[in-house]
Every structure is written in structure tokens, then in C-alpha cells.
C-alpha positions in Angstrom: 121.2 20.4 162.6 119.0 22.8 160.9 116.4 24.8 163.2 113.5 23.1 160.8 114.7 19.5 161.9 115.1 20.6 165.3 111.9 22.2 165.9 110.9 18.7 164.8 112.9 17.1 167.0 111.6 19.3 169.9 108.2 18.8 169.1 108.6 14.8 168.8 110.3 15.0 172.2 107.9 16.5 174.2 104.9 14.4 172.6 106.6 11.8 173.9 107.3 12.8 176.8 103.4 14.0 177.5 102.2 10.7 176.4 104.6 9.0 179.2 104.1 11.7 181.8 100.1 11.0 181.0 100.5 7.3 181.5 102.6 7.1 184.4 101.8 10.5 186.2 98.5 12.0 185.7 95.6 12.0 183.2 96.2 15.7 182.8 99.4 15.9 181.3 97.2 15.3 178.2 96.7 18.9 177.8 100.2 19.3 177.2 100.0 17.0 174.3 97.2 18.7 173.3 99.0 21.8 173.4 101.8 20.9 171.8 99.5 19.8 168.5 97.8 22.7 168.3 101.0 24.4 167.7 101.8 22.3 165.3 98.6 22.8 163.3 98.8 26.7 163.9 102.5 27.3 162.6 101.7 25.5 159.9 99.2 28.0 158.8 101.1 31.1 160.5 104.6 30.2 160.0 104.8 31.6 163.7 106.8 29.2 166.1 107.7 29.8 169.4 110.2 26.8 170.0 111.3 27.8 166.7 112.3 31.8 168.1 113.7 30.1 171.2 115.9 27.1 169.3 117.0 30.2 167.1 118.1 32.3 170.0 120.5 29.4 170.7 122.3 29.2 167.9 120.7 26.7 165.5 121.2 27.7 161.7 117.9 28.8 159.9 116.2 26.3 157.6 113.8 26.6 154.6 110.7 26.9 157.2 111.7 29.2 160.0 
């Protein structure tokens, strides 16, 4: 797997997981949805992605986007 398709991965992942945490857990586990949107939207613009340097530092190959 390529680090672009896994930093998509990662990013599905924990929306999911912040939208079940929210429902089950507590209301404010909607920041971490929040959160993990907003760096969505800003590496899009920035190509600077911090789940992308750590996925990296484990050993996934490097993609077209990171």
C-alpha cells in the first residue's frame, strides 16, 4: 500500500471512529472529527500531513501526493 492510499485509509478510520465514539461516548468527540477535516482541507492546500510524516516513518512507500 502506497503512503497516499494509506493516509486515506487513516483518515477514513478515525472519522469513523469519532463519529462512533460521538454517538456512543460523548458529544465531544465531535472535535476530533472536526479536527481530523480540517486537516484534510489544509494538506490539501499545503501538501503538509502529519499522519502522512508518521505513516512514512514506518515504512510505507511514497506515493504521487506525499
Amino acid at each position: 500500500m502506497t503512503l497516499d492510499r494509506s493516509v486515506l485509509a487513516f483518515a477514513g478510520i478515525m472519522v469513523l471512529l469519532s463519529v462512533a465514539l460521538t454517538a456512543w461516548v460523548s458529544h465531544h468527540f465531535v472535535w476530533l472529527t472536526i479536527f481530523v477535516g480540517f486537516n484534510l482541507f489544509q494538506s490539501a492546500f499545503t501538501g503538509f500531513c502529519p499522519a502522512a510524516k508518521m505513516l512514512r516513518k514506518l515504512g510505507f512507500r511514497p506515493g504521487a501526493a506525499f
